[in-house]
C-alpha positions as CSV (number, residue, x, y, z in Angstrom):
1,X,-148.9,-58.8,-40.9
2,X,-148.7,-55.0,-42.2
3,X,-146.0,-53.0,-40.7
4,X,-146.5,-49.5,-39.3
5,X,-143.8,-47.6,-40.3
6,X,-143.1,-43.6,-39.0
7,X,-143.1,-40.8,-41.3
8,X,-139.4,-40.2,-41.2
9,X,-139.0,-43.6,-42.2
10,X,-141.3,-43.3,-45.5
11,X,-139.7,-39.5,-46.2
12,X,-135.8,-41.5,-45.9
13,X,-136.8,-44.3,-48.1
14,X,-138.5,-41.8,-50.7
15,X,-135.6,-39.4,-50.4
16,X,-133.2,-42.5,-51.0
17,X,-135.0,-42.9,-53.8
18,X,-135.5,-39.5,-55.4
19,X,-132.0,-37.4,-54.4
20,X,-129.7,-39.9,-54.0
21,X,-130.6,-42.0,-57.2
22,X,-131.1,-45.8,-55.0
23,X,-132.9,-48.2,-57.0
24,X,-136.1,-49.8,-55.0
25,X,-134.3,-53.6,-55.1
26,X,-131.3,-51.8,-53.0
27,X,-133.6,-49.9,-50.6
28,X,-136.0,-52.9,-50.4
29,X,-132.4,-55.1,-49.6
30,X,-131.4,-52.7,-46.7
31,X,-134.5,-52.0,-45.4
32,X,-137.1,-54.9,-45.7
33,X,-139.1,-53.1,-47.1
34,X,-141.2,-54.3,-49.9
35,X,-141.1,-52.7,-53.8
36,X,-144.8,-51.9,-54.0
37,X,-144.8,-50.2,-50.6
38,X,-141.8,-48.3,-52.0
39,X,-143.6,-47.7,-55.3
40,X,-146.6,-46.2,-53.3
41,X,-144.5,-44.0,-51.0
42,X,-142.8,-42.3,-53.7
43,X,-146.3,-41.8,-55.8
44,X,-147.7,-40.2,-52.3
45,X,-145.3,-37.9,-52.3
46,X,-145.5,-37.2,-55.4
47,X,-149.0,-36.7,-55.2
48,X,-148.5,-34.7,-52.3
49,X,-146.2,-32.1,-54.4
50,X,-149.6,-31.5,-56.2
51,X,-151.6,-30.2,-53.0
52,X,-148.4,-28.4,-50.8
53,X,-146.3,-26.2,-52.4
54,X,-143.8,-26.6,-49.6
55,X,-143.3,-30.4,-50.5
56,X,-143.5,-29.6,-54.2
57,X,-140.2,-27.4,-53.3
58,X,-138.3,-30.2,-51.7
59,X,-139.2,-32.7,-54.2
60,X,-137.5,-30.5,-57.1
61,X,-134.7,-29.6,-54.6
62,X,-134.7,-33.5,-54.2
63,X,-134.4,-33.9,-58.1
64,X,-131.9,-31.1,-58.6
65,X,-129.5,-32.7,-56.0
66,X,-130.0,-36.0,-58.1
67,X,-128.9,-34.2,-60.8
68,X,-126.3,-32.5,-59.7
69,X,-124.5,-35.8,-58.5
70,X,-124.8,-37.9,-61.6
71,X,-123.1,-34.7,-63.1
72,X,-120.6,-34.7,-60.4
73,X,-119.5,-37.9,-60.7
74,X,-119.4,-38.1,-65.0
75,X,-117.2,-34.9,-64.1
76,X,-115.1,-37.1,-61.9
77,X,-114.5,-39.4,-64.4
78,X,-113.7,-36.8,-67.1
79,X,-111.1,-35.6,-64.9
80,X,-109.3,-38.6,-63.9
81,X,-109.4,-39.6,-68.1
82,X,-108.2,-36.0,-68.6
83,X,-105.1,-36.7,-65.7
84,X,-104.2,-40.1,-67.3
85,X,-104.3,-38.8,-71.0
86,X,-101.7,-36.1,-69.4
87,X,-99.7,-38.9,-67.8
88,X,-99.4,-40.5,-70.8
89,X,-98.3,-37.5,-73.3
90,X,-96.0,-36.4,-70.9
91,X,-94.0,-39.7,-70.8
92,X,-94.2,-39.0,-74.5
93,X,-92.3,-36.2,-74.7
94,X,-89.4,-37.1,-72.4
């Protein structure tokens, strides 16, 4: 029986998807949702940034924000390598 599901809904999922990096299996986990209804909500809006250029805005915000979190985190990680390579020379030296 096909679910009716409210805009906000589809924009969460697809915004799950697109700015926060989610894969469809987790999404579809949490939500119930199924992959090819995911699939199709993220190619509407997609399709979408083609007609509006209001939507077209938030889905490059939504793919900047992406990017600027996997970018976050690798810097997150260089920093904690950088803090235990400093750990380490220092013992070193004493």
């Amino acid at each position: 029986m096909p679910q009716n599901y409210t805009p906000e809904f589809k924009k969460k999922i697809v915004r799950l998807r697109l700015e926060e990096g989610r894969t469809i299996n987790s999404s579809t986990t949490e939500y119930s949702v199924s992959k090819e209804t995911i699939r199709r909500w993220c190619n509407e809006f997609k399709e979408e940034c083609q007609i509006s250029p209001d939507t077209k805005t938030e889905y490059n915000n939504m793919k900047e924000m992406l990017k600027l979190k996997r970018e976050n985190e690798e810097l997150r990680k260089e920093i904690l390598f950088l803090k235990k390579a400093a750990a380490f020379f220092a013992k070193e030296l004493d």
